[in-house]
N, C-alpha and C positions, 0 to 999 in steps of 0.2 A: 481749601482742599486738605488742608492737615487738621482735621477735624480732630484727632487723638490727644493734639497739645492744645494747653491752656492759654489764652488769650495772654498779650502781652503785658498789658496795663498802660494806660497812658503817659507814664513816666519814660518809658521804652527810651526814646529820642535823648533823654536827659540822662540818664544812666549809661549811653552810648558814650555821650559827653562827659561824664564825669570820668569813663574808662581810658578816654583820651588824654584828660589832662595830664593824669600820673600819678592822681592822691590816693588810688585805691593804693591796701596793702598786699593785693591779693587779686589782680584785673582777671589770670589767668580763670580762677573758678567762678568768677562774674563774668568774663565773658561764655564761657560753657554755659551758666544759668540763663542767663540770655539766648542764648539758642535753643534750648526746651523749652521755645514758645509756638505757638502758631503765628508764623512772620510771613508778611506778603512780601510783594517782591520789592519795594523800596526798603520797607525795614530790611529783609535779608541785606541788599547792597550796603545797605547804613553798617551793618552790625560788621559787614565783609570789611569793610573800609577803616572800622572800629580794630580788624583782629589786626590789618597788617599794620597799625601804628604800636599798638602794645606788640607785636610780636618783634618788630625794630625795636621800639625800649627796650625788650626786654632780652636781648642781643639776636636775636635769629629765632626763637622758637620759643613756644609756649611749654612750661613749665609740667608736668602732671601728665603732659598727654602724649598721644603715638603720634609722632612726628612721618610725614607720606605724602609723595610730589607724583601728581597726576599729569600725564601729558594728554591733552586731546586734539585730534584728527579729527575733522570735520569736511564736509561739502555745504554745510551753515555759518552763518555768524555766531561765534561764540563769545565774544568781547561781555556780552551782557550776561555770562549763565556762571564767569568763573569767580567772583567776588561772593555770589548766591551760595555756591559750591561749597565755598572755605567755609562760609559763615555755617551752611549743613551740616557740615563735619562736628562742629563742636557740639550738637548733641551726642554726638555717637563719641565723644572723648578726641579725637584726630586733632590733630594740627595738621590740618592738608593744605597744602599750597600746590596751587592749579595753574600748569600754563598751556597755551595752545596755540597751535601751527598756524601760518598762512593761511587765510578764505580760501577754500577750495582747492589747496594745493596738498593733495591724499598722498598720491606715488612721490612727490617730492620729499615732503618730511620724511615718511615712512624710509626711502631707499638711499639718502642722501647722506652720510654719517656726519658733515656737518652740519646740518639745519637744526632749527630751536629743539624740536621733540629730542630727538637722537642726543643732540649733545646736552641736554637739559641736566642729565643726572637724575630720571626718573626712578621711582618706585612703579611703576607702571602706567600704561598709554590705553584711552580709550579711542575706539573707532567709532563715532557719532555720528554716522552715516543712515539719511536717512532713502527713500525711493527716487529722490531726486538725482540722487549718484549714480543710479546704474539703469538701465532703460527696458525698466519690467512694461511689458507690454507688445514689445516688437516683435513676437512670434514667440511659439515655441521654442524651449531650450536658453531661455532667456535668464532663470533662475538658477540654472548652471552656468551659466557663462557667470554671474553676476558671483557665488559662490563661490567658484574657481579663482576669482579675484582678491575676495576676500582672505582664501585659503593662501594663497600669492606673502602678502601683505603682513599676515598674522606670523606666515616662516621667518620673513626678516625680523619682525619685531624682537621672535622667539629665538635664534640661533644666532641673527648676524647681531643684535641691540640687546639681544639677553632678558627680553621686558618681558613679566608678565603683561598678557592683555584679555581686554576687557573689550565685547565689541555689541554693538548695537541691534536688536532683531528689529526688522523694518513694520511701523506703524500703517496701516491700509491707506492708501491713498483715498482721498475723499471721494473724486469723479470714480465716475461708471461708466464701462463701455456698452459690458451686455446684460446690465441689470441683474435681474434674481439668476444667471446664468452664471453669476462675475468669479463666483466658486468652485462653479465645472468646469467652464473652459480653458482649457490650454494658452489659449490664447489673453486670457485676459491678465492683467496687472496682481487684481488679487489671488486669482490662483497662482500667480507666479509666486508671489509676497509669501504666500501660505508655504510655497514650497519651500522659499528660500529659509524659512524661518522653521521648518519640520528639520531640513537641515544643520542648520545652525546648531540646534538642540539637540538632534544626536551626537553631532562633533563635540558639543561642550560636556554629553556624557560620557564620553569617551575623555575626559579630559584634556582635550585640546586646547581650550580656551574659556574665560569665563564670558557667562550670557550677560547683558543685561537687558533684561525685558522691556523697552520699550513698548513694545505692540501691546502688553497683558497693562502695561501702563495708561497705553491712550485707548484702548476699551473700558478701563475702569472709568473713566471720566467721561470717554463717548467722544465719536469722532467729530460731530458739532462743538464741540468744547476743544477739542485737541486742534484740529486743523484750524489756521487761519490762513486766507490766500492774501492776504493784504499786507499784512506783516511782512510775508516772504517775499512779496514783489516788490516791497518798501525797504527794505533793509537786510533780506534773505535769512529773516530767523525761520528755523527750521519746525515753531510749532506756536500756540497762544501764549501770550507774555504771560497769561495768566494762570499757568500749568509753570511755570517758573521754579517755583517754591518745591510742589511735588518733585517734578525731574532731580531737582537737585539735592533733596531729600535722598532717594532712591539713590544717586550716586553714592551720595554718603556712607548711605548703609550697606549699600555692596560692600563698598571699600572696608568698612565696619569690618562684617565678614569675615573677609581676606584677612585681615589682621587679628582674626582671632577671638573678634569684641563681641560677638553675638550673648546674648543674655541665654543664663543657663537652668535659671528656677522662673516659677510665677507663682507667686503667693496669692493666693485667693478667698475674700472675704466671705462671710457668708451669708447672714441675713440680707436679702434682698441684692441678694448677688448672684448666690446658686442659684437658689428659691426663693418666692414671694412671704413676704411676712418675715414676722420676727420667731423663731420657735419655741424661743423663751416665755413666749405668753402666748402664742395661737396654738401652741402644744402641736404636737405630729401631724395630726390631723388637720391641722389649720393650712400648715404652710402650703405654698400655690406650687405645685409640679407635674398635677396632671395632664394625658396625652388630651388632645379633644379641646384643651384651654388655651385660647391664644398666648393667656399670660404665662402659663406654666410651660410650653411648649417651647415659649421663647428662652426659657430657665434653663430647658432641659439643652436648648441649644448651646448654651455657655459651657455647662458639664459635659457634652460633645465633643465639644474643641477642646476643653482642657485636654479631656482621653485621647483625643486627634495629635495633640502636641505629645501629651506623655508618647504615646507611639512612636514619637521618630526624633525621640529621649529628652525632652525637656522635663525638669523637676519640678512635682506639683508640691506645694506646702499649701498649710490651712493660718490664716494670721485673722482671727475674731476673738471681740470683745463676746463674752460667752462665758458660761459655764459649762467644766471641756465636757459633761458628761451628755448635757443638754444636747453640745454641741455636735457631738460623734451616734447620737439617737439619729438622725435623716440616713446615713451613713450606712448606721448596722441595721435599722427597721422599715424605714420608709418604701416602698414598694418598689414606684418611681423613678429612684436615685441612680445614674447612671453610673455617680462614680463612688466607687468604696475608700472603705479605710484603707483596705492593701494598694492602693491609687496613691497614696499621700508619704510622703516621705519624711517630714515630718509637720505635725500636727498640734501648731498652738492655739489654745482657746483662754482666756484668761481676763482681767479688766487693767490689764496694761496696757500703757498708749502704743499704738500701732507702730511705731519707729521703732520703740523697744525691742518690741516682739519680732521683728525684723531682724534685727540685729541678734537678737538669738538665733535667730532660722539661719541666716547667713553663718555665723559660728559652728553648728551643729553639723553643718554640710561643708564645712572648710572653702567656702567662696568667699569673694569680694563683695562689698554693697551692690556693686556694678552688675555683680551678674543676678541683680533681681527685677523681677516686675510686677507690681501692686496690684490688682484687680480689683477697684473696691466702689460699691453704690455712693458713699455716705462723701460731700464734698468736702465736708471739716476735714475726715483724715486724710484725704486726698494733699488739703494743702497743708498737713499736719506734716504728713510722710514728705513732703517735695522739700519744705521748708528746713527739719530737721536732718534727712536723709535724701541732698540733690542729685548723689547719683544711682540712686532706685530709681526706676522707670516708673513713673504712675501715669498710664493714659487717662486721658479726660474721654469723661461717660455722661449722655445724656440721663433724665431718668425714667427713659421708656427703654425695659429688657431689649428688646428687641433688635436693640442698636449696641448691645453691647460685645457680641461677636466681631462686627465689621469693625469697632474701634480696636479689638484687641490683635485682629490680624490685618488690618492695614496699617496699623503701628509702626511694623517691621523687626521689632525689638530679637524675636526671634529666627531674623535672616540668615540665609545660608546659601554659600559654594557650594557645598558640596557634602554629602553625606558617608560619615565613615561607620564601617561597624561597631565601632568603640559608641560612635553617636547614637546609633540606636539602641543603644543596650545601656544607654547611660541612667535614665530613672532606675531598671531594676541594679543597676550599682550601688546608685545611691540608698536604695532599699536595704541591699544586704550590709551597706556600710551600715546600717542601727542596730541589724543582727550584730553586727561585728563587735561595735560598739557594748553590747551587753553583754559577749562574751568577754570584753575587755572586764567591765566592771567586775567580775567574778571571777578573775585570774589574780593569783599573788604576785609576781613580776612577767616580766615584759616577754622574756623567756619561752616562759611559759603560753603566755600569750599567744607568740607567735606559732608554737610547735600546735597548740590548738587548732590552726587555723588551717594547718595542713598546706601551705601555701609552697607552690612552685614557680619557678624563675625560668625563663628561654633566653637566651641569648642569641644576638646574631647582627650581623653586618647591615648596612643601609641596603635594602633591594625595591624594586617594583611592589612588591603587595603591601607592603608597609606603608608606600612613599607618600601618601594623601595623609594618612596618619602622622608621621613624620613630622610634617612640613605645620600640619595644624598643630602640633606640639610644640613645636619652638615658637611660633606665630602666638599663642596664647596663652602660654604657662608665665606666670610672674610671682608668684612665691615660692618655690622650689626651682629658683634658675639663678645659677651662679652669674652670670653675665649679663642675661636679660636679650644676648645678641638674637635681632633676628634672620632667617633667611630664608629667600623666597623659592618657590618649585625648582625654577632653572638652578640656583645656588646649589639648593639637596640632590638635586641630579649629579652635579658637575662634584659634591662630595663624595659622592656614592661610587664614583668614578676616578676618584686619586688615588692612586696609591702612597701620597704622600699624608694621606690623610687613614689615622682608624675611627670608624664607626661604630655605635655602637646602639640598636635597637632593642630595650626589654620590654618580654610582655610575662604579665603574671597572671595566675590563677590559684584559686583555695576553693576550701571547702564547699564555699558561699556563691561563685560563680568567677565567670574568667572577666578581668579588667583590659584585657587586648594591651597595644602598646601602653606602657606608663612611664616610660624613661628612654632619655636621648643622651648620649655621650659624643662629643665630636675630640679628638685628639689629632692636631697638627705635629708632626717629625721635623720638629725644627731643623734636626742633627741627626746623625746614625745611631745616638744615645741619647736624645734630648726628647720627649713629648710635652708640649705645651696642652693641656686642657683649656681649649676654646669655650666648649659649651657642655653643661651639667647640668638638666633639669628632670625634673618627675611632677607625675600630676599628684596633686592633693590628696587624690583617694588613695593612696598609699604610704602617708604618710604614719609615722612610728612605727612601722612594720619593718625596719632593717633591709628594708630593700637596696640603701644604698652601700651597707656594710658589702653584700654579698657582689654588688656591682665592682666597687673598688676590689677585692679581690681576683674578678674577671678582668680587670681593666689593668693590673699591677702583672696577673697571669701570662696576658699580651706584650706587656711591655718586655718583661725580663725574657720571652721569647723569640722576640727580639731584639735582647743584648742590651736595653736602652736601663741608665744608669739612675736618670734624672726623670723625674716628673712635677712639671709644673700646675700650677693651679692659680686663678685670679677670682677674688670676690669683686665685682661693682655693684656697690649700694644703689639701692633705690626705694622708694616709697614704698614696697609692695615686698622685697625680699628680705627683711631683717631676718626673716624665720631661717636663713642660710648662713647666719653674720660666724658664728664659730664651724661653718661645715668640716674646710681643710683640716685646720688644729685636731677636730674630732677622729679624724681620721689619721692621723700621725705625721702631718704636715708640718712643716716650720715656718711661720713667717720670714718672709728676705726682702720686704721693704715694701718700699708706695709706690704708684705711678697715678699721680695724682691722686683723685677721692679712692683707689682700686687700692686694694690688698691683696697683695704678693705672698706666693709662698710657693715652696717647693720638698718634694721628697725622694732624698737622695738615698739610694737602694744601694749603691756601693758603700754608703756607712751603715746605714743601718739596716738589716734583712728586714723583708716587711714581712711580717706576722700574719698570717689570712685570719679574718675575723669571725670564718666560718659561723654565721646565726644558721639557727633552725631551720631553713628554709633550703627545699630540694632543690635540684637544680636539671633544667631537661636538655638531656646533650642533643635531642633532636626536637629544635625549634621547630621545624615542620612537620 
């Protein structure tokens, strides 16, 4: 069912074993390469069984990745889904460790503040509840009663347990009472089902909870495939062993999500990717993109979905062996061509090996390998790119077009909770960032640059319209984050809400277009004169713009207003933020020691007056 990833190879089992023994130098990103395969459900358990030996080696967690403790509630047998679960994670980068409550004991876990869930120490609790739990069918008002329940359950989680949750929409019961009626009737299971799950859906746009789609799950496979009555009356699994791999997939990538991890570009090949043919030698005219053509229809359906994803912001790049001139001709002439140049953010064509070229795309756009995904017909670069660059996403593509939509969106690669305004508008960001980019090249210092760009600054406290922004900001920035700390919706609430705490939310906008929130400040009052800096990050698209000059002034403005003398600051190192290693110093900090691998510093205002560093950059006294 995970038709996107590539077969394991039959060394799988042995390479398990060798991660076991100890002699790798490096299990952690062997065993992530191992999980970008397509694993049935024994391999999963194998690889599951493989993480938690190296994750004890290797003292408690794996090395590289987002470390996340899932609790699940069930009215099924879950003993067999959470080894599948951890092993899922590791494509998505996670070191997730999964534990779960009592068979069939919902209200106890959930209300009991000792029981495993509760006391577990989660990052959050799924409710894997499916129609068996609640008794859709027994009249009308059934799917109310069953919702009410739900809504019960999800409050403790939420106020009394603090957890984000994650709850289950219910998959149609296989039996029928009144046949082709089963959808109108009041009475029937599946209308209730429908109802309860129309519900669900609007509560979770509303932000109450996050979904996970079951139901849109075991449609995709078909309820002959999903349901088994045999299983359930044998050992009360909740669906076919062999839907295993999917479900726990899906977990995965939720959780992905939530933590930030969703992929940000797709790079996309061209010969025989967009269009049929090579255009290098079948000239304009040749290549296949006609409406009326099965084959080019199916083409035109790729470039579809790219413009479908750019819409609700993912970044399109162009990565082809090509000559770029050749290449950019379907583009600017072709009839056809759904998607244009102004579609492309940026645009390599060149006879550089595909990894290369990659790695420039990534730099140009200031992301991580991570946040890419390969699009590409040809299988050599397929396993060129996996090989040299594991963690680019390259889904595995048959070589009939036709299939190559369904691999690229049932991937998951670009999964999502929830959609912020910043999200949507994020390609033309990245578009204006090349303008930006060229205004840079033709500016004499930095200065100047900036006063170019006519860029304005808001300022303002943690509140409600930000907060989805917010929380996805700390949850996913890793090169412009002094700490790297994360925390979850309830956590930004509960900040936003201390007085012992200041906040601090920037959005900018210039000439070129508004970037919405960019930067997050959290400062903890240790003292009546003391601020500790907890949390300092920005997103990448504003990076050498001075935006943090102008922040520390706003932030230095707060403090001395209120009387506070000292201001602290901590660097923690990590794979991903060297780009922050001199931040403090920059700013007129002193180093005051270690705490541990962490760098200490602080700036002490009753010696020295802070200086505001006033850059170019306006500033709008009315954020709203």
């Amino acid at each position: 069912m995970l038709h996107w990833l590539p077969e394991p190879g039959a060394d799988f089992r042995s390479r398990c074993k060798e991660l076991v023994s100890g002699l790798d130098d490096d299990p952690a990103a062997k065993l992530r390469q191992l999980g970008t395969h397509c694993l049935n459900i024994n391999q999963l358990s194998n690889l599951g069984k493989t993480l938690l030996e190296v994750r004890e080696r290797l003292g408690g967690r794996l090395p590289g990745m987002t470390r996340f403790k899932l609790g699940i509630v069930s009215n099924a047998t879950t003993s067999l889904l959470l080894p599948c679960i951890e092993a899922s994670g590791l494509r998505y980068g996670l070191d997730l460790e999964v534990v779960a409550g009592e068979f069939g004991q919902i209200e106890q876990e959930i209300l009991d503040p000792t029981s495993l869930v509760r006391s577990a120490g989660l990052d959050a609790a799924l409710l894997a509840l499916d129609h068996r739990a609640f008794e859709f069918g027994s009249g009308p008002g059934s799917s109310e009663i069953a919702f009410a329940r739900i809504e019960d359950l999800v409050r403790v989680l939420r106020d009394d347990a603090r957890l984000e949750t994650l709850v289950q929409t219910i998959s149609p019961a296989f039996t029928t009472t009144f046949g082709h009626l089963d959808r109108a009737s009041p009475h029937a299971a599946a209308f209730q089902i429908e109802d309860f799950n129309a519900r669900l859906a609007q509560w979770a746009g509303e932000g109450n909870t996050t979904v996970f789609d079951v139901a849109k799950l075991a449609a995709s496979v078909g309820a002959n495939t999903w349901c088994d009555a045999t299983i359930w009356h044998l050992g009360k699994l909740a669906f076919a062993q062999s839907c295993v791999p999917l479900y726990a997939d899906h977990v995965a990538r939720v959780i992905s999500a939530m933590c930030g991890k969703s992929r940000k570009v797709l790079a996309l090949d061209l010969d025989n990717t967009l269009w049929g043919g090579v255009v290098g030698d079948d000239g304009l005219e040749g290549i296949v993109l006609e409406q009326g053509d099965a084959t080019g229809e199916a083409f035109r359906a790729v470039q579809q979905t790219a413009l479908d994803l750019r819409k609700r912001g993912i970044v399109l790049a162009v990565c082809s062996k090509n000559e770029e001139a050749i290449a950019r001709s379907p583009f600017q002439h072709h009839p056809d061509m759904i998607l244009k140049e102004d579609h492309i953010a940026v645009f390599v064509a060149n006879w550089a090996d595909k990894a290369s070229n990659l790695e420039m795309i990534a730099r140009h756009l200031d992301v991580g390998l991570d946040s890419l995904v390969l699009l590409d017909d040809s299988p050599v670069e397929r396993a060129q790119v996996r090989q040299a660059l594991p963690t680019v996403a390259v889904p595995e593509i048959t070589d009939n077009p036709a299939n190559y939509v369904r691999a690229l969106t049932d991937s998951g690669y670009f999964e999502t909770v929830g959609l912020t305004e910043e999200d949507m508008k994020r390609a033309d960001q990245y578009q204006s960032n090349a303008q930006r980019s060229l205004v840079e090249s033709t500016s004499r210092d930095l200065n100047t640059f900036i006063a170019s760009l006519e860029m304005e600054l808001s300022f303002s406290s943690f509140d409600r319209i930000g907060h989805k922004r917010i929380v996805q900001l700390i949850n996913k920035t890793n090169q412009f984050n002094l700490t790297t700390r994360r925390h979850t919706s309830l956590e930004v609430e509960e900040l936003r809400d201390d007085p012992a705490t200041f906040t601090l939310q920037v959005r900018a906008r210039d000439k070129f277009g508004d970037y919405g929130v960019i930067s997050v400040v959290i400062c903890r009052k240790e003292q009546a004169t003391v601020w500790t800096i907890e949390t300092w990050l920005m997103s990448c698209r504003v990076l050498k713009r001075l935006v943090e000059q102008a922040t520390m002034d706003y932030v230095v403005a707060g403090a001395l207003a209120e009387n506070v003398s000292m201001i602290k600051g901590r660097y923690s190192p990590t794979d991903r933020n060297a780009l922050v290693k001199d931040f403090y110093p920059s700013l007129g900090f002193a180093e005051s020691g270690m705490s541990g691998e962490d760098s200490l510093y602080e700036l002490n205002l009753s010696i020295t007056p802070y200086v505001p560093k006033n850059p170019p950059i306006a500033i709008n006294p009315n954020p709203r």
